[in-house]
C-alpha positions in Angstrom: 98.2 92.0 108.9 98.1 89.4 106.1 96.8 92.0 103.9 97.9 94.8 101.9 97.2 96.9 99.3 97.9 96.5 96.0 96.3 99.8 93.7 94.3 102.1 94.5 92.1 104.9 92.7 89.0 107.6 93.9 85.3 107.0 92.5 82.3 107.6 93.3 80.9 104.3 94.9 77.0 103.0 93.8 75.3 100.1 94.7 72.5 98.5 93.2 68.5 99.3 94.5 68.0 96.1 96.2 64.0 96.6 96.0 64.1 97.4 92.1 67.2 95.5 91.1 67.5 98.9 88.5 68.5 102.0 89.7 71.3 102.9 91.4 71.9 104.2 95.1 74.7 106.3 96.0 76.9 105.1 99.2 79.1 107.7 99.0 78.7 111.8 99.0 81.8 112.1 97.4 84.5 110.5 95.4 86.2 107.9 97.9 89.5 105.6 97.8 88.8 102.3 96.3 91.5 100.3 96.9 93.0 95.9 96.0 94.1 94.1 98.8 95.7 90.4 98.7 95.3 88.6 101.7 98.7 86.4 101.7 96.9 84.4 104.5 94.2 82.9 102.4 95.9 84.0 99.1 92.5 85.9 98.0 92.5 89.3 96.2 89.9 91.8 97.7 88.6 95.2 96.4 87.7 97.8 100.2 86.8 101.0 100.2 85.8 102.9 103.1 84.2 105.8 103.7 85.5 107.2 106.9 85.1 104.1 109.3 82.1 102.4 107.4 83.4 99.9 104.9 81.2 100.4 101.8 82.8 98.1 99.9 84.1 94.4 101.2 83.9 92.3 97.8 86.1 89.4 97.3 88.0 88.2 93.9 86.4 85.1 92.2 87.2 83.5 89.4 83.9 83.5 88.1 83.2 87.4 87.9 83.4 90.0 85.5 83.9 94.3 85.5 81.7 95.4 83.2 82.3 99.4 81.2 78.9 100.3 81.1 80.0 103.9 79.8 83.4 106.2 79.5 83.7 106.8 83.3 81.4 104.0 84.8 81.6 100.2 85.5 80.4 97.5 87.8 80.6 94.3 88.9 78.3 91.6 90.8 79.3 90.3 94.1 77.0 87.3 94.6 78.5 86.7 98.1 77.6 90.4 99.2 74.1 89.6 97.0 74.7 92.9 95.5 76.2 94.9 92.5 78.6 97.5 92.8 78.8 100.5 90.7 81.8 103.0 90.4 81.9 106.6 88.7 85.3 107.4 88.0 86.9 111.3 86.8 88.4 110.4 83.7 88.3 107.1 81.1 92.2 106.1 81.6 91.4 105.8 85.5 88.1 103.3 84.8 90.7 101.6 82.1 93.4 101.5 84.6 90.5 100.0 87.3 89.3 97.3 84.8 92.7 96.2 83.9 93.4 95.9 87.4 90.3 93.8 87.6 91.3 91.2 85.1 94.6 90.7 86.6 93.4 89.7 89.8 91.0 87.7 88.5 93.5 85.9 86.3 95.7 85.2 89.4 92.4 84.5 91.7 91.8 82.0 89.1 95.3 80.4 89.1 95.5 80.3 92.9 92.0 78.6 92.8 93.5 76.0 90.6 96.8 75.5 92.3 94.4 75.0 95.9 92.4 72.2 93.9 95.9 70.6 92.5 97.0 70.7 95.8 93.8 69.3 97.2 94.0 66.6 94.4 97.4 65.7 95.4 97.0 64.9 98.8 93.7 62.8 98.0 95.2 60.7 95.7 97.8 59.6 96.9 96.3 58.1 99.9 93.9 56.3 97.7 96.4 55.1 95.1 99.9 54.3 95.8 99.0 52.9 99.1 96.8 50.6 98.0 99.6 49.7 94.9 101.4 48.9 98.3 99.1 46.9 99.7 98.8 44.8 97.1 102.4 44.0 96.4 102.7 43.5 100.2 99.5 40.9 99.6 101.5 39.6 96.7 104.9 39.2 97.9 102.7 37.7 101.3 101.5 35.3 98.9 104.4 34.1 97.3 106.5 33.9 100.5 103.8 31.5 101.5 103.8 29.4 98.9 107.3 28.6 99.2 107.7 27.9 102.8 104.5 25.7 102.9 106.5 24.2 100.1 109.8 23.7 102.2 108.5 21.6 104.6 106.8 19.3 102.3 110.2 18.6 100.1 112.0 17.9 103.7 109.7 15.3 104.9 109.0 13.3 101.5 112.3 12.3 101.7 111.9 11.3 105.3 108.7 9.5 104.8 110.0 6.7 102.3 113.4 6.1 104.2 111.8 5.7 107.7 108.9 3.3 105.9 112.2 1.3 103.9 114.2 1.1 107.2 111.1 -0.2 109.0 110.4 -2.7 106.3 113.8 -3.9 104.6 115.2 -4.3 108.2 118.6 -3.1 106.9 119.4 -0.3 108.8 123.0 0.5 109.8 124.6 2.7 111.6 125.4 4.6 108.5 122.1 4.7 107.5 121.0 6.0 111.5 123.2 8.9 111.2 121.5 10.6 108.0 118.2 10.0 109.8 119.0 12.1 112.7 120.7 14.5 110.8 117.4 15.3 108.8 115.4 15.1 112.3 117.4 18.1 113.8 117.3 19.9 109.8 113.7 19.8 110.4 113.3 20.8 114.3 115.2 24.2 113.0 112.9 24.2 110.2 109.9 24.4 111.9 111.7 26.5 114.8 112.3 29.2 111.5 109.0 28.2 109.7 107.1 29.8 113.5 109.5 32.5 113.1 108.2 33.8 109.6 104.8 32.9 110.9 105.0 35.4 113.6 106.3 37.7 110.9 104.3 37.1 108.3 101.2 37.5 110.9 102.5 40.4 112.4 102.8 42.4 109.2 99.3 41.4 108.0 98.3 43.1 111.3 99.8 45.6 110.2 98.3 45.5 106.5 94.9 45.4 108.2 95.8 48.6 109.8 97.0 50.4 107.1 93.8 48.8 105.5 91.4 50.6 107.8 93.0 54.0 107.2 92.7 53.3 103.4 89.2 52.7 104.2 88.9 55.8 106.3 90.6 57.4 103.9 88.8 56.5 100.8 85.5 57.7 102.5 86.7 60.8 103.6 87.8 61.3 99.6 84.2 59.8 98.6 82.9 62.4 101.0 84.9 65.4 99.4 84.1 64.6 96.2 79.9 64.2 97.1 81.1 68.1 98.4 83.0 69.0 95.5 79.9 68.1 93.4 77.7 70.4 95.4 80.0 72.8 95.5 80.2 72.6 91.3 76.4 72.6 91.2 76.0 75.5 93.4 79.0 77.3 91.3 76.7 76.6 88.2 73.6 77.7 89.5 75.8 81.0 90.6 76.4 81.1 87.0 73.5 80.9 85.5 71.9 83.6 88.3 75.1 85.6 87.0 74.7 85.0 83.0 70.6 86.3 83.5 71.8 88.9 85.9 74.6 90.1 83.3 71.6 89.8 80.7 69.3 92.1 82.6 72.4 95.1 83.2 72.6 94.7 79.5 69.2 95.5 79.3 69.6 98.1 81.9 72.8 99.3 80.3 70.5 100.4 76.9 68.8 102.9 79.3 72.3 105.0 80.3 71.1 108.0 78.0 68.2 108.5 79.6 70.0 107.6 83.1 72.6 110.1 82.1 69.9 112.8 81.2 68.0 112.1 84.2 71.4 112.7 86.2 72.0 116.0 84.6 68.3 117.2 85.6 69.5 116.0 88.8 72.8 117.5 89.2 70.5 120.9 88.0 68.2 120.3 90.8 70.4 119.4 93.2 72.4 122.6 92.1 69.5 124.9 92.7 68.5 122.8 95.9 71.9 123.9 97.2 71.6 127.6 96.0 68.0 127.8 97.8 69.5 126.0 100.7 72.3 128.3 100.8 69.8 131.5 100.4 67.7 129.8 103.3 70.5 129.7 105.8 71.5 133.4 105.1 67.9 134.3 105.8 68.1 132.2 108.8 71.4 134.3 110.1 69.5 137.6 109.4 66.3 136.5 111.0 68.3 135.2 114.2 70.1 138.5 114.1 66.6 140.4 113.7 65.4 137.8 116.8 68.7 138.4 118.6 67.8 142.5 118.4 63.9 142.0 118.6 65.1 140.3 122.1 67.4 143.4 122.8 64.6 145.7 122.1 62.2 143.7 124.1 64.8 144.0 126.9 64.8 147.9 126.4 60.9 147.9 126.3 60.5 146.3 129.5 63.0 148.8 131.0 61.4 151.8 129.7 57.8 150.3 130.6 59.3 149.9 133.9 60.4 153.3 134.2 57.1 154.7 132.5 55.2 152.7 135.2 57.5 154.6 137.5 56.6 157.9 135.8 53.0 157.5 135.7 53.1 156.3 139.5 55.3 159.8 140.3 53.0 161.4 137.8 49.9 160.8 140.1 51.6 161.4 142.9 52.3 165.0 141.7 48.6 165.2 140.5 47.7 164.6 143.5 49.7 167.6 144.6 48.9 169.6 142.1 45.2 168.9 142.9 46.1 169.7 146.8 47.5 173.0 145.4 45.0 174.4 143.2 42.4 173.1 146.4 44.9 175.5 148.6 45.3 178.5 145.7 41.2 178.2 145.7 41.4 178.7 149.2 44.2 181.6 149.1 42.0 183.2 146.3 38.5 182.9 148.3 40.9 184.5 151.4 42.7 187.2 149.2 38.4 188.3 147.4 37.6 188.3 151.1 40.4 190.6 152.1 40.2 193.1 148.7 36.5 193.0 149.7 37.2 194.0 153.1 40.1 196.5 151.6 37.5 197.9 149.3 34.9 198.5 152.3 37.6 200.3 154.2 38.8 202.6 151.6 35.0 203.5 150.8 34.4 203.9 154.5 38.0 206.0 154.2 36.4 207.6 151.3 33.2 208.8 153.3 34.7 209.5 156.3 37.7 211.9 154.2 35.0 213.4 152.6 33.5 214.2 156.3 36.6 215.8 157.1 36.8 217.6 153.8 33.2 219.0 154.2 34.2 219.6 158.4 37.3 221.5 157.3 35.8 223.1 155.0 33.5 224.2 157.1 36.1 225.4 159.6 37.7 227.3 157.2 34.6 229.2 156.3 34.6 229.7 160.0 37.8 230.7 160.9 37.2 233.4 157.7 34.2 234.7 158.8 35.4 235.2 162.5 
């Protein structure tokens, strides 16, 4: 990886409402690693913090932003890349003054690599706009004078030439003497001319050559226009960030005046959220007893069914054996109508005894006072 990091520090990480532009939104639920990275590929500082595998933080280095203590233990920054501000609540003042001197160092070295990339940048435009063209012209010069010499040459060698041939052909003295130093100059210039084609050809073939290194200046030199009409959007676009940055900074000043009440307001909430979590906690304890009570209402539902099971089975037996009972007492009715009958019958015997004992009583009586009174 090209990047790795530098300091790091735990906060509590806030962003800014981006429908009110005022208050501010929690992105974390507790106090996470915030963290400076440089990137040696692109040779950019970065401040990441994640928050298990979300990155909640991404916010790049620029020259042009500032870290801004808006009380002991918070401070923020605007990202105008991310379109966002970022807010960080930190445990203690040393570790926000630790965080913000952090802050201004990268910047400071953000700001230095950001002017050694537009040195660089600089460098390697200007010289192909510059010193070749210094080149071309003292190519076009030295051209020039080369020229002016060798178109000279040729002139000085034949306007000595031009009088001697137009004497010999008038005076009529020639002499053999004389016909030697004319052929002599005749050969002088045959070589001449011969060398004079030869720097021609040179002298053609590096102006070729000049034209070519002419079109890439010209290639060049737009490509370098081009930049620059870039460079000065690029500036204009920088300054509108700025000014969008200097009335942004002006309304967090404003915003900044309300931190007493914003701190008040987070105490009330910090109360409430306190109580929330006592009542919440109360809530799930009354939920475990009342899924115990269902757990055991289910148990005793279980039981009910068995014993109205077995009661339906009881009162099924239980009318059977009514209806035995009801056969019995039909059949002890019947045994008691059968033993009136017989203790009727019993009764009419033992009278009918009765009368006829008393007949034997009276017939041996009678006997008796017979046998005595034989």
């Amino acid at each position: 990886m090209g990047e790795q990091p530098i300091f790091s520090t735990r906060a509590h990480v806030f962003q800014i409402d981006p429908s009110t532009k005022k208050n501010w939104v929690p992105t974390s639920k507790h106090a996470v690693t915030v963290s400076y990275f440089f990137d040696n590929t692109r040779n950019v500082y970065r401040i990441i913090c994640l928050d298990g595998s979300k990155a909640i933080i991404n916010s790049t280095i620029t020259p042009n932003m500032t870290f801004t203590k808006t009380s002991q233990k918070f401070g923020q920054w605007a990202d105008s890349r991310a379109n966002t501000v970022y807010g960080l609540g930190f445990s203690s003042e040393s570790s926000l003054a630790k965080f913000a001197e952090k802050f201004a160092e990268f910047k400071e070295a953000a700001r230095l690599a950001k002017e050694k990339s537009q040195e660089k940048m600089e460098l390697t435009s200007t010289p192909s706009q510059h010193p070749q063209g210094g080149a071309v012209k003292r190519n076009v010069l030295s051209a020039n004078k080369p020229g002016k010499k060798k178109e000279s040459i040729p002139g000085d060698l034949l306007s000595p030439l031009t009088p001697e041939s137009i004497n010999g052909t008038d005076d009529g003295r020639v002499t053999p003497q004389h016909a030697e130093p004319r052929a002599e100059p005749s050969q002088n210039a045959l070589a001449f001319s011969h060398s004079s084609s030869n720097v021609n050809k040179h002298w053609e073939a590096e102006l070729a050559a000049l034209k070519g290194n002419n079109a890439k200046l010209t290639a060049a030199l737009l490509e370098s226009t081009a930049n620059v009409k870039q460079w000065k959007q690029q500036l204009a676009a920088y300054q509108e960030e700025a000014e969008r940055l200097h009335k942004r900074v002006t309304e967090l000043e404003c915003v900044s005046g309300q931190t007493t009440v914003i701190k008040s307001q987070k105490t009330e909430l910090n109360q409430t959220i306190e109580e929330l979590e006592s009542a919440l906690r109360a809530k799930e304890e009354e939920l475990e007893s009342l899924k115990e009570e269902v757990e055991s209402a289910n148990e005793f539902q279980f039981q009910k069914d068995s014993l109205t099971q077995k009661l339906q089975d009881t009162e099924s037996a239980n009318r059977a054996l009514e209806a035995r009972l009801g056969d019995l007492e039909q059949r002890m009715q019947s045994d008691q109508r059968e033993r009136d009958a017989f203790r009727e019958s019993l009764r009419s015997l033992l009278e009918l005894l009765d009368g006829k004992l008393f007949e034997l009583t009276e017939l041996r009586d009678a006997l008796g006072k017979l046998v005595e009174s034989s």
